[in-house]
C-alpha positions in Angstrom: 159.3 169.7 -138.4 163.3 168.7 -137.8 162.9 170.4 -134.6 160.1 167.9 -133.8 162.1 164.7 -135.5 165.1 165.7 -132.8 163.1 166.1 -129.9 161.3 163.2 -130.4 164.8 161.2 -131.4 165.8 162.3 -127.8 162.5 161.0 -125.8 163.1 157.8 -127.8 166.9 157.3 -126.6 165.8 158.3 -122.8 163.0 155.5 -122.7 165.2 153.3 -124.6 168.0 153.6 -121.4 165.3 152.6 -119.2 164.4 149.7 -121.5 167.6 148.2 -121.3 168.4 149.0 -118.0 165.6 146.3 -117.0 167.6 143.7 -118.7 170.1 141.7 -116.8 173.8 142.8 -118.7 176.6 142.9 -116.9 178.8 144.1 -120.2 179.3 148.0 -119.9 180.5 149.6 -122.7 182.0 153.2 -123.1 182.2 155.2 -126.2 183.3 158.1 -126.9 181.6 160.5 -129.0 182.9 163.7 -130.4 180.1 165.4 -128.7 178.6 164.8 -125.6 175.0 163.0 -125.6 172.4 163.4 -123.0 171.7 159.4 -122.5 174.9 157.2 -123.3 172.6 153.9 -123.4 172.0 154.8 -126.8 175.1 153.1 -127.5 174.3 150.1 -126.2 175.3 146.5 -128.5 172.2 146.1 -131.8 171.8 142.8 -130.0 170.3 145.0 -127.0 168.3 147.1 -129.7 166.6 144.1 -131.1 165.7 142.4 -127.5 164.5 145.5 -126.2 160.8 145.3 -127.8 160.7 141.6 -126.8 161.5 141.6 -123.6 158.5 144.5 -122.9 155.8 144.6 -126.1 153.9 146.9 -124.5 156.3 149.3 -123.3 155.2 152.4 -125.5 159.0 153.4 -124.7 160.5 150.7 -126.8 162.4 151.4 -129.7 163.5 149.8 -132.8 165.3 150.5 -136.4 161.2 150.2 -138.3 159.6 152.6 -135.4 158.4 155.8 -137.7 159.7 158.7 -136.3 157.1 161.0 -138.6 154.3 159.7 -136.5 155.9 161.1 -133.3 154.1 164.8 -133.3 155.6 167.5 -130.4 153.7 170.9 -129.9 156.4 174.1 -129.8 155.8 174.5 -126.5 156.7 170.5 -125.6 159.7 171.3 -127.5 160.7 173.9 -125.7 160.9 172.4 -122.3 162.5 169.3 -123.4 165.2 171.1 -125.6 165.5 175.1 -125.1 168.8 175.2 -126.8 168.4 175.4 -130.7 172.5 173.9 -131.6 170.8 170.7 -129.9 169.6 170.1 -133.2 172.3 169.8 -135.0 174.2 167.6 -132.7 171.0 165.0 -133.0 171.4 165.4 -136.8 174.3 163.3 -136.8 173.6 161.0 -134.1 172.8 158.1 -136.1 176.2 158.1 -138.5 178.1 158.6 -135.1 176.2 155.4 -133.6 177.0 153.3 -136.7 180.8 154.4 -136.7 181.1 153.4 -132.7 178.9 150.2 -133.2 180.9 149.2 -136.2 184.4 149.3 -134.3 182.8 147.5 -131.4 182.8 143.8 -130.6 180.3 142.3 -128.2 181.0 138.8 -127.0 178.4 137.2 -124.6 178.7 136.1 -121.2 181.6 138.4 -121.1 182.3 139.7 -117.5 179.8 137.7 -116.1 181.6 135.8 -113.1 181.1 131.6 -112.7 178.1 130.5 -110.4 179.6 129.2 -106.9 177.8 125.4 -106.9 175.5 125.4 -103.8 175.2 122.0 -101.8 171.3 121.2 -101.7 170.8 120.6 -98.2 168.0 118.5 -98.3 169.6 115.8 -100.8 172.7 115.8 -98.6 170.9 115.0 -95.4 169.0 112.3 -97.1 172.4 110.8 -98.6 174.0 110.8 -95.2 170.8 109.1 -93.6 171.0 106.6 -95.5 174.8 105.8 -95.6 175.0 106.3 -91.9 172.3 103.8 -91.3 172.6 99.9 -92.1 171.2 99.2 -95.4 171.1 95.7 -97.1 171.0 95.6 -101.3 168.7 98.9 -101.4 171.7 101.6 -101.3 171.8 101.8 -105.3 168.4 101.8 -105.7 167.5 104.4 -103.1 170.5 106.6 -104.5 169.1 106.7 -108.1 165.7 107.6 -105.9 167.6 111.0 -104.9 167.8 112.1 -108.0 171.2 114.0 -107.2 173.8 116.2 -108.7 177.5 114.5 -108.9 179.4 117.8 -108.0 182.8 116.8 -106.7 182.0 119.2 -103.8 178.7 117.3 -102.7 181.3 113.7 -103.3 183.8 115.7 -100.9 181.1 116.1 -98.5 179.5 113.4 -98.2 182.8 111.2 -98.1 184.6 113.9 -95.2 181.3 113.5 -92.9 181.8 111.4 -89.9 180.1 108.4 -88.2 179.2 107.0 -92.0 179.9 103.0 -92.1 182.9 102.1 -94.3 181.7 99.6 -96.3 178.5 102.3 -97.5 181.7 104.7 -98.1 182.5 102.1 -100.7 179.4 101.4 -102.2 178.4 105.2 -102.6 181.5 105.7 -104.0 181.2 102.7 -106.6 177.6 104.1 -107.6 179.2 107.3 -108.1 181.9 105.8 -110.7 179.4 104.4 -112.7 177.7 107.7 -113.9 180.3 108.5 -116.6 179.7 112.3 -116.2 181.3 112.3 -112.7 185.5 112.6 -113.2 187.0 110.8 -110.4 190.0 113.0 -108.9 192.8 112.5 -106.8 191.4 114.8 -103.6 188.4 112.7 -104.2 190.1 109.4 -103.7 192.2 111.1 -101.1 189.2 112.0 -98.9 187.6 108.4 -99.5 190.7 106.9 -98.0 191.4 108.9 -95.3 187.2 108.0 -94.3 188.1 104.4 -94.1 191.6 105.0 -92.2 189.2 105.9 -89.6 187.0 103.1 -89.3 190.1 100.8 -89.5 187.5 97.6 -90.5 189.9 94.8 -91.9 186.8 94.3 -94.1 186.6 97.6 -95.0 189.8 98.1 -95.7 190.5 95.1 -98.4 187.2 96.9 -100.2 188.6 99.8 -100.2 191.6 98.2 -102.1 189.7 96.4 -104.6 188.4 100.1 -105.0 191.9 101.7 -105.3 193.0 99.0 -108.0 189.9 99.4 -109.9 190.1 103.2 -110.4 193.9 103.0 -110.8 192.9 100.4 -113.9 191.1 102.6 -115.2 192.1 106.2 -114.0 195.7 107.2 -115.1 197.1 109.7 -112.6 194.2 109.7 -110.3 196.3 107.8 -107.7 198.7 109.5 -105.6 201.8 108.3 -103.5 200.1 110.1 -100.2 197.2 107.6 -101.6 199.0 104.8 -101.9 201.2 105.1 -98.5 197.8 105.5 -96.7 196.9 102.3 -97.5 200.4 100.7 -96.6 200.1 102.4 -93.1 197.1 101.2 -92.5 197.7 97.2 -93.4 200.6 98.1 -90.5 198.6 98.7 -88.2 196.2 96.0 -89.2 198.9 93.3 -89.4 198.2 92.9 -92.9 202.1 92.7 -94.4 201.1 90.6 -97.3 198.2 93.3 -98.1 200.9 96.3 -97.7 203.9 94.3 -99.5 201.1 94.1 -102.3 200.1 97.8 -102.2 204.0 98.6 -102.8 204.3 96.3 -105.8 201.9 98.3 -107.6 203.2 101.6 -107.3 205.0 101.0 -110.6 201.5 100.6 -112.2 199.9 103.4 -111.3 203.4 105.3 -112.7 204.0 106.5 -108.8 207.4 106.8 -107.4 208.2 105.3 -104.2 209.1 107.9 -101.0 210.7 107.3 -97.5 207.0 107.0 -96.4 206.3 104.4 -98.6 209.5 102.0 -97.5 209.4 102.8 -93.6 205.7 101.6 -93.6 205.9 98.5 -96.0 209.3 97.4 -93.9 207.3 97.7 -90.8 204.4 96.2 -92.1 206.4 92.7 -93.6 208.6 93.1 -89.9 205.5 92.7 -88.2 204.5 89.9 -89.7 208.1 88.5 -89.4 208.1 88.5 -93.1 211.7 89.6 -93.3 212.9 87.8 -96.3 210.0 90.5 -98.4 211.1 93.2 -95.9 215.1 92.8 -96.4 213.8 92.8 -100.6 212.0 96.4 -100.0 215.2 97.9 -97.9 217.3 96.7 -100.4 215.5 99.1 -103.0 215.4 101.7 -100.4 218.9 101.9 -100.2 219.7 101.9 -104.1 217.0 105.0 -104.2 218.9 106.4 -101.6 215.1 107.5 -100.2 216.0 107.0 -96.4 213.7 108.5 -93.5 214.8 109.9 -90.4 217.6 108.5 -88.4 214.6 107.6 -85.6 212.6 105.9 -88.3 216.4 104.0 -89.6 216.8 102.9 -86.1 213.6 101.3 -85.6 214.5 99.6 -89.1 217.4 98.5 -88.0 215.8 97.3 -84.7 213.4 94.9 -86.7 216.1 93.2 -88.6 218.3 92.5 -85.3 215.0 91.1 -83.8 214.1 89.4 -86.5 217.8 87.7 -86.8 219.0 90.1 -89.7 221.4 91.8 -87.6 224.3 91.3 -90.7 221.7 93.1 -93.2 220.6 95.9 -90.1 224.5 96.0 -90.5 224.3 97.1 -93.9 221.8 99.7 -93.1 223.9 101.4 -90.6 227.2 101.8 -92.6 225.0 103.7 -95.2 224.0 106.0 -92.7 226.6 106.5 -91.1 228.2 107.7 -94.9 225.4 109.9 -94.7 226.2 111.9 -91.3 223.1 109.9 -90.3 223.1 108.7 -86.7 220.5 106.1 -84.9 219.3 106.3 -81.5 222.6 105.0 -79.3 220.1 102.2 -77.9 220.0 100.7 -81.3 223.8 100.9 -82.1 224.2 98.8 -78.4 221.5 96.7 -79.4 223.0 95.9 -82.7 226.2 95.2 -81.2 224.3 93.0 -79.0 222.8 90.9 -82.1 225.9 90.5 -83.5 227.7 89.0 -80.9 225.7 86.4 -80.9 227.0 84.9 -83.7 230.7 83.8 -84.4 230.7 85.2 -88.0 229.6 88.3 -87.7 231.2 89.0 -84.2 234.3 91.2 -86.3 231.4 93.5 -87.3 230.5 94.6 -84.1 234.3 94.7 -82.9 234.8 97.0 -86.0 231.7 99.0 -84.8 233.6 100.1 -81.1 235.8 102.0 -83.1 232.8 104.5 -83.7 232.4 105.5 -80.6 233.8 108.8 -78.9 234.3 111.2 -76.0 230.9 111.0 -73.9 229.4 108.3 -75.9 232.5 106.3 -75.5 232.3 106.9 -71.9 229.7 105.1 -71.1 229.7 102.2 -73.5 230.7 99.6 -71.0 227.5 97.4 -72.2 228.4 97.0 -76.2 232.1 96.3 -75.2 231.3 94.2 -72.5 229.5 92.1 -75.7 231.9 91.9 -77.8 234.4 90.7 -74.9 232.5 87.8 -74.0 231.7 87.0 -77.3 235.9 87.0 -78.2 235.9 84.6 -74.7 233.2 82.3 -76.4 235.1 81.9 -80.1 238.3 80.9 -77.6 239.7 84.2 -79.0 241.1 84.7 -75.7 243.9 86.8 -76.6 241.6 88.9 -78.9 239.5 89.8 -76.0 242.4 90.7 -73.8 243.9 93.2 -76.3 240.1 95.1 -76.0 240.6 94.9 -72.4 243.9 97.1 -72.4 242.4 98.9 -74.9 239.5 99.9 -72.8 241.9 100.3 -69.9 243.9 103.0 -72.3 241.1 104.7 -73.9 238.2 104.0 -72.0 235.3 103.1 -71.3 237.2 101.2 -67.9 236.0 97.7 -67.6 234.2 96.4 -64.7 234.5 93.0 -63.3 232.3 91.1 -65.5 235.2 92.3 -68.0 238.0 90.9 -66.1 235.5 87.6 -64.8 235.0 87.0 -68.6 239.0 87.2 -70.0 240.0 85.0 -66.7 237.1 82.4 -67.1 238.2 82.0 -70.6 241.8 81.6 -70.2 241.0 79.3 -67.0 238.9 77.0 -69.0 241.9 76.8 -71.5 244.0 75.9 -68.7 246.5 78.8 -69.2 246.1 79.5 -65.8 249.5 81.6 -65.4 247.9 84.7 -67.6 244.3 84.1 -65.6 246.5 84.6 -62.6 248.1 88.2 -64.5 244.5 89.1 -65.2 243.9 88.6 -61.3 246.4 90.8 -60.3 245.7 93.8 -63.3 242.2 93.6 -61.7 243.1 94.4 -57.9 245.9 96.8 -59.6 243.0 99.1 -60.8 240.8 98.7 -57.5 238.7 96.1 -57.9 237.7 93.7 -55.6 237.4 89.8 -57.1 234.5 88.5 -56.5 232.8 84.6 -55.5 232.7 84.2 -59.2 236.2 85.2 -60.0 237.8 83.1 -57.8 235.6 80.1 -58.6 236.8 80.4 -62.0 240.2 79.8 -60.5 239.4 77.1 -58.3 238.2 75.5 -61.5 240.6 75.9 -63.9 243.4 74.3 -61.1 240.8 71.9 -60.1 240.8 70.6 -63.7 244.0 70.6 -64.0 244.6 68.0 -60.6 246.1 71.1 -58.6 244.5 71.1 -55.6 246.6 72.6 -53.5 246.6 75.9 -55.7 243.0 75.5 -55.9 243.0 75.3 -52.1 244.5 78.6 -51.8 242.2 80.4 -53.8 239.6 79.0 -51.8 241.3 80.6 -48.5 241.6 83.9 -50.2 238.2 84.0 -51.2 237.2 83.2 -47.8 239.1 86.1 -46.5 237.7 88.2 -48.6 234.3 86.7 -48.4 232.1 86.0 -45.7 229.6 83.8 -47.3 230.7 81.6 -50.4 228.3 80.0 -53.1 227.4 75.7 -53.1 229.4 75.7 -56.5 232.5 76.8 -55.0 232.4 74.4 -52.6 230.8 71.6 -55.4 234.3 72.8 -57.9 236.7 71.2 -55.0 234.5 68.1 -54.5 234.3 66.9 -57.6 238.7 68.1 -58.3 239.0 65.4 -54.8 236.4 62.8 -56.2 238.4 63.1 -59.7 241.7 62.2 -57.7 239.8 59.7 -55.9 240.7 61.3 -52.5 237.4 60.9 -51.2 238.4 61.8 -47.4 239.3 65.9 -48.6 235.9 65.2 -50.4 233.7 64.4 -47.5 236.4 67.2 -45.5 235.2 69.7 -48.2 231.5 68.9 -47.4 231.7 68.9 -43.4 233.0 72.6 -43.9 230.2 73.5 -45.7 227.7 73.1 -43.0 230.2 75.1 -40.6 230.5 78.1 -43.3 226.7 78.0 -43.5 226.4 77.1 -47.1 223.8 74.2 -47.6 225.1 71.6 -49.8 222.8 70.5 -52.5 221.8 67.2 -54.1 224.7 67.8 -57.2 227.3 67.5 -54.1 225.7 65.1 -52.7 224.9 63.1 -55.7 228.3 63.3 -57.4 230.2 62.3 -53.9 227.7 59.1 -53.6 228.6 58.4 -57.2 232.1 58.6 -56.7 232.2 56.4 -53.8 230.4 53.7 -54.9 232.0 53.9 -58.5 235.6 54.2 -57.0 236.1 53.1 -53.8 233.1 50.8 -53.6 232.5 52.3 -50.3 228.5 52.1 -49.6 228.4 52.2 -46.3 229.9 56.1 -46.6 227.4 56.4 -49.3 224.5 55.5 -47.0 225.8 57.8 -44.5 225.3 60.5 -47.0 221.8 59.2 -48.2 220.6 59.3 -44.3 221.9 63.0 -44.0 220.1 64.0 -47.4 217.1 62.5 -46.0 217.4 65.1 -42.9 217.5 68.1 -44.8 215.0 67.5 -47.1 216.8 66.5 -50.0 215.7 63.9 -52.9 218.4 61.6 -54.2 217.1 60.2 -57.7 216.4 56.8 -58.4 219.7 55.9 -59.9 222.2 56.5 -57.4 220.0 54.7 -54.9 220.4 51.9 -57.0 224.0 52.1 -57.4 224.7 51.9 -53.6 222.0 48.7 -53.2 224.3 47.0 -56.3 227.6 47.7 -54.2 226.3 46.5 -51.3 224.7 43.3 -52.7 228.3 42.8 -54.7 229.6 43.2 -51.5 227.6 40.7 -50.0 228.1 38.8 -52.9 231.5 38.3 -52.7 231.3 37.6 -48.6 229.5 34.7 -48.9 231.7 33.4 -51.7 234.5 33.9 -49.8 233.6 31.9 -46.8 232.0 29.3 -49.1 235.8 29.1 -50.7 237.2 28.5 -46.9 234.9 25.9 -46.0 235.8 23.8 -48.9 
């Protein structure tokens, strides 16, 4: 009878493996028994036990606790082949207290082990979602979205917003149906993807919604928003022309609890520089340098660039002595060109002076341009002096100054009249192999001219007629109008006469102010119509004015004729 009981316990344990073997469990558990069982799925969780008859009724193999063993019947000979060894009995006798003991220390938790679905994309919902944002659709997009029945997965969101050739303003409006299902959890890669599908388009229209978007989530999302986010946006108003829209997009970065980056100032400067909006762009540069959050030195230069143009060449100042404290060095175009813009005001002229002393070896070399500027500009404030001390100090240390150097300290001292140190300047000049040129020694001509020396002035002229085979109208017009200014009208006309032998063509200024001169002066209009015939010869137009002048000499002339002989006859 036992014999029967055992053999049957072990048939009931073998179809019980198979049993449970059909059911889906990933959960394998391993127990050790004292002695070694033929099927270890008899161990398997009670849970397993009581599912097994339910999940197969019909299986006669199923097994549970009220199944009577006693009705089980097994011939000898049955026994036998299953079983030949008699001491398998006694191991089965205590099968069941070993199974309690095992399941008693075991704890089963479901799901265990079981890895996490992967979400699939349906294909078919995802075509019909793009088909109908890439196409033009007017009030329906809502209502044939709720039609699609779909699943929000971020992934399917990601997917349909990184798809290309879908119309910006759909983006929008998919993307606002999608907010109002509360179950969907906006993130930042999904925002991220949204704005980097508009950035594309670059639609001014689509790009304000997309805004009003961004400000809504951030009203509502806390940390959804990103500074990449936000500097996406900025950078795209630049290129828009928008500065108003970026300078706006920067002013909420404290309201979405987002720190500003180097990113974020370059683009909103450029954006507000533009525009020409440089008072809001100096505001955002000021807050970039008390961050200390500076880009590049090419990206500082360019900044620096837009303030000069924008005539904020004392606050691109200011941007360049930080750098420079921070072993930060712009392009060398944009330190010329600064120099440049600040020359061209008095006040801020000692700045770029100051800013010469920067420059070294090679770069000093060739800096002849930015010292040049500040020169002139020395020569223009009548700092005359000033600009002759950077002259010796460019002759000492380099870079060597050129003529338009010398040209500028002369012209300014010969306008002064100090004509003795113009004359020093002169000679240094030849000293260090240069040759004067028409415009130096007009400058000289000039400067005696004004001061009635005509004869000095007269000497330059023969010098620069040695030296040069051709002369220019206004070297020639300098020492009419020194004559006409003495009165000495006959070195005048002289002066004129050797014009047309040089081959220089007088203009209508010679003309004009010799006419004017002569009638004015020496009431002379019979020279002065002389002069009017030989303008008429070559072409030349003598305005309205001066032709008057000479037909109200004459006629006073006349005038005083006929008075005359009218006196005598009385």
């Amino acid at each position: 009878m036992w014999r029967s009981i055992a053999a049957g316990s072990r048939l009931v344990a073998r179809n019980f493996g198979v049993a449970t073997e059909k059911v889906h469990c990933s959960q394998t558990l391993s127990l050790n028994i004292s002695r070694s069982l033929s099927k270890p799925s008899l161990y398997r969780s009670s849970r397993f036990l009581s599912e097994s008859p339910a999940a197969n009724p019909k299986d006669e193999s199923s097994f549970s606790p009220e199944t009577d063993l006693s009705s089980l019947s097994f011939g000898e000979n049955e026994y036998a082949q299953m079983d030949p060894s008699a001491d398998a009995v006694e191991s089965n006798d205590n099968l069941g207290e070993t199974y309690d003991t095992q399941m008693e220390n075991f704890d089963f938790i479901p799901g265990e082990g079981k890895e996490e679905e992967a979400y699939e994309i349906d294909g078919d919902k995802l075509e019909n979602v793009l088909s109908l944002l890439q196409s033009s659709v007017d009030g329906y997009l809502e209502s044939s979205l709720d039609s699609f029945d779909l699943d929000l997965h971020e992934d399917f969101v990601l997917k349909v917003l990184e798809t290309p050739l879908v119309l910006g303003e759909n983006l929008v409006c998919f993307f606002k149906w999608v907010m109002k299902h509360p179950e969907y959890k906006v993130t930042s890669s999904v925002v991220d993807a949204l704005v980097k599908a508009i950035c594309s388009s670059v639609g001014k229209k689509d790009v304000y919604a997309l805004w009003d978007l961004v400000k809504e989530i951030g009203g509502k999302e806390k940390g959804v928003l990103t500074v990449e986010i936000l500097n996406e946006l900025i950078s795209l108003f630049s290129k828009l022309g928008k500065g108003k829209a970026a300078f706006e997009v920067f002013n909420k970065f404290g309201d979405y609890s987002c720190v500003a980056n180097q990113e974020t100032y370059y683009f909103t400067i450029e954006a507000l520089s533009r525009r020409k909006i440089f008072y809001s762009a100096w505001s955002v540069c000021e807050k970039m340098i008390e961050t200390g959050s500076l880009p590049d030195s090419e990206k500082v230069g360019k900044i620096i660039s837009w303030f000069c143009k924008g005539g904020k060449a004392k606050e691109a100042h200011v941007v360049y002595t930080l750098v420079k404290e921070k072993k930060m060095y712009p392009p060398q175009s944009v330190v010329n060109f600064l120099i440049s813009s600040l020359c061209q005001k008095d006040e801020t002229v000692k700045l770029a002076l100051d800013m010469l002393d920067d420059f070294s070896g090679e770069g000093r070399k060739y800096a002849i341009k930015p010292f040049s500027s500040v020169i002139c500009s020395l020569c223009r404030m009548k700092d005359v002096d000033g600009a002759k001390t950077l002259l010796s100090k460019m002759i000492s240390e380099g870079p060597p100054p050129g003529n338009a150097v010398f040209n500028s300290v002369i012209s300014a001292y010969s306008k002064a009249g100090d004509m003795t140190p113009a004359m020093e300047m002169l000679k240094l000049m030849r000293s260090r192999g240069l040759k004067p040129d028409v415009y130096t020694y007009t400058v000289l001509m000039s400067g005696y001219a004004n001061g009635g020396q005509m004869e000095e002035a007269c000497e330059i002229l023969n010098e620069a007629k040695k030296n040069h085979s051709r002369l220019s109208p206004v070297t020639y017009h300098t020492l009419i109008r020194g004559y006409c200014k003495l009165e000495e009208f006959d070195n005048a006309l002289k002066l004129l006469n050797e014009m047309k032998d040089v081959g220089v063509q007088p203009n209508v200024d010679e003309y004009n102010k010799l006419i004017q001169s002569l009638c004015l002066k020496a009431l002379d209009w019979r020279t002065a119509e002389k002069l009017l015939e030989d303008m008429k010869l070559k072409g030349l137009h003598l305005n309205g004015i001066t032709r008057a002048l000479i037909r109200a000499v004459k006629e006073l002339e006349e005038d005083a004729i006929e008075n005359g002989e009218a006196l005598v006859e009385a």
